[in-house]
N, C-alpha and C positions, 0 to 999 in steps of 0.2 A: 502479554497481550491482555488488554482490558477487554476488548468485545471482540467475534466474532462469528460472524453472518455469512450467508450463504442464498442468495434468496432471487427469483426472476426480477427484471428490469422491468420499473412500473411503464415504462414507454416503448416496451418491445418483449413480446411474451418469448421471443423464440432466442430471447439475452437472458444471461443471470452473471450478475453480480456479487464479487466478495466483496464487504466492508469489515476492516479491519483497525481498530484502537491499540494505538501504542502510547506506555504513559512518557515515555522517553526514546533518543533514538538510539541507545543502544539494545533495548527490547527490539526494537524493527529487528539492527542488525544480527542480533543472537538467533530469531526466529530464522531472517533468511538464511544462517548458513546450516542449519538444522538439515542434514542429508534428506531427510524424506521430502521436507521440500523443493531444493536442491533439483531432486529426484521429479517431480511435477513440474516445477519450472520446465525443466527439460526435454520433459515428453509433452508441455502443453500445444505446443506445435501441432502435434498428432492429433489433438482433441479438439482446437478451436480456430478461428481466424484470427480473432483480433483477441489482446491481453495487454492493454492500457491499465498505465498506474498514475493514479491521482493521488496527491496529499494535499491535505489541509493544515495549514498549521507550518511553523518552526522547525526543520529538520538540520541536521548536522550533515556537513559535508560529503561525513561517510556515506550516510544515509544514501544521498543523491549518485555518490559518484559509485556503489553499490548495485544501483540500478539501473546505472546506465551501462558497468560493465555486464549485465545480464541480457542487455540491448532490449529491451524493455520501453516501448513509448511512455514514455512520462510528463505529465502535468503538475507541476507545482505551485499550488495557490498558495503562497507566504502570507504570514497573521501580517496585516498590514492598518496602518490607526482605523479605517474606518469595518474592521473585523472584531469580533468579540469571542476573546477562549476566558474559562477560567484557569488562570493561568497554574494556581494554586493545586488545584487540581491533578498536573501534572510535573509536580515538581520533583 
């Protein structure tokens, strides 16, 4: 994991937000099976309403079909021509 954040939603004080940087999608995957998260995922039921997952960027199959077997709402914004990564960056 390159970054991680933790922080209230600029458009809803009573929201907070994870943001999370993967340089690759097997860093996502290695993270999610991590038990302690695992472990949170599973009690976040207990603690919140809503737990939407956005990407940005190029993921791998696994990635996706990862979190969708978590049942996990997901939004996937794909790097598309009129997007800019550096790509180099994350190689």
């Amino acid at each position: 994991m390159l970054f991680h954040n933790f922080d209230r939603d600029p458009d809803n004080e009573h929201k907070s937000v994870w943001t999370e940087v993967y340089r690759k999608s097997e860093d996502f995957l290695f993270h999610a099976d991590n038990p302690p998260v695992q472990e949170y995922v599973g009690k976040h039921a207990e603690l919140a309403t809503h737990f939407p997952i956005e990407i940005y960027g190029d993921v791998s199959n696994e990635v996706i079909e990862k979190i969708n077997s978590l049942e996990i709402p997901l939004k996937h914004f794909a790097t598309t021509s009129v997007g800019y990564v550096r790509s180099e960056r994350f190689a």
